[in-house]
N, C-alpha and C positions, 0 to 999 in steps of 0.2 A: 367580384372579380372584374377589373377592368377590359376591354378588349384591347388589342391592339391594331390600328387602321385595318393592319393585312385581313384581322378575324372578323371586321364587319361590316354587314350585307351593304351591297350596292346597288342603289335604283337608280339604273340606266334611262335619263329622263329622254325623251321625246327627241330634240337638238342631236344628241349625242346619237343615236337609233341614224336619225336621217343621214347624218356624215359618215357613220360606219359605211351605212348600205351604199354612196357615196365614193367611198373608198378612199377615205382622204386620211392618210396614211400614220398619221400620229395618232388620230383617234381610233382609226383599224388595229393600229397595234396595242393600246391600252384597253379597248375592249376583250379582244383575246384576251390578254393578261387576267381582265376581271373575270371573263367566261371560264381560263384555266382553273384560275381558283375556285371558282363555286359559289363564290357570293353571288352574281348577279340574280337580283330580284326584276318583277315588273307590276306593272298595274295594269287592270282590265282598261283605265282611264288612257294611259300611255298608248296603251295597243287601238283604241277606238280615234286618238289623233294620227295616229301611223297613217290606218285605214285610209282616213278623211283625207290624207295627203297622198293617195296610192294613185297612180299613174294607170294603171291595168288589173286584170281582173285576178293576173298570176302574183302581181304587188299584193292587194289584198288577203290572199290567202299566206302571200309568206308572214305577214301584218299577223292575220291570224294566230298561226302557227309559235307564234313567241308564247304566249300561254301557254302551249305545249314542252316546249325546250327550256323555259325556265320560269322557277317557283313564285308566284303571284306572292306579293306584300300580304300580310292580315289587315284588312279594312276593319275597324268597328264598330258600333252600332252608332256610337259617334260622333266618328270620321268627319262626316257632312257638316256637322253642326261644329261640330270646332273648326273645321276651314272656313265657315261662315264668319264664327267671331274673328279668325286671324284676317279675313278680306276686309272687315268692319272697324278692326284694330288698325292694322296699312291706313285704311282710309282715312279715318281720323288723323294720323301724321303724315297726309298730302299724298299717301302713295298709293294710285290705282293697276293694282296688279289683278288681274282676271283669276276668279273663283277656281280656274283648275292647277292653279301653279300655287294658290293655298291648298286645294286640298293633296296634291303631290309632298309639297313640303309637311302637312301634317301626317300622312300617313306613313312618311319617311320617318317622322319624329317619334310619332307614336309607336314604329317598331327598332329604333336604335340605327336606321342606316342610313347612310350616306348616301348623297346625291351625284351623281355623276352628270353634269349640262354644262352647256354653253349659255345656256339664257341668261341674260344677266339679272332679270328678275328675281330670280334664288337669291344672288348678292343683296339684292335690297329688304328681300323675306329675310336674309339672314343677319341682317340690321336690326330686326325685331322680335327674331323667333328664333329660337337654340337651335340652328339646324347645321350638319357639319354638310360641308362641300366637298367635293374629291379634287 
């Protein structure tokens, strides 16, 4: 059975997180839309760059708290090691993209969902690697 976009999950990458919180207003509004529906997924990975980027001690807990409010991706056993071959892969064709924007894109791949970023890094992962963009 195919899905169709509306039916699959979305990982709310990192980019997207910070502009929400942000309040920058097209991306407020299609986050909503993804939170309405129920797809938005996260990664423990996403939530520990939040953190790293938190302003205050009440930032980091809100950082926190995403793990709470919506359903972590399945990592597995893996994960690591396939985002290694994809960072190794890139490299080989000139492209240096940093090990957590392959293992993002892999764990996205490896459960069927879409990526929701700004980074344009994804655009170049997805030059190489099956992965659909939102």
């Amino acid at each position: 059975m195919v899905m169709s976009v509306s039916d699959r999950l979305v990982l709310v990458d990192t980019s997207i997180w910070i502009s929400y919180f942000r309040g920058e207003e097209e991306v407020h509004k299609k986050v909503n839309e993804l939170i309405d529906s129920g797809m938005v997924r996260c990664l423990k990975l996403i939530i520990a760059e939040l953190i790293q980027g938190a302003k205050t001690e009440e930032g980091v807990n809100v950082m926190k708290d995403l793990a709470d409010v919506f359903p972590l991706l399945a990592e597995g056993p893996e994960s690591w090691e396939n985002a290694g071959i994809l960072s190794f892969q890139l490299r080989k064709a000139g492209k240096n993209i940093g090990l957590s924007d392959c293992y993002i894109a892999t764990v996205a791949k490896e459960n069927d969902a879409m990526i929701y970023t700004l980074d344009r890094h994804f655009v170049e992962i997805q030059r190489h690697f099956d992965i659909t963009l939102l």
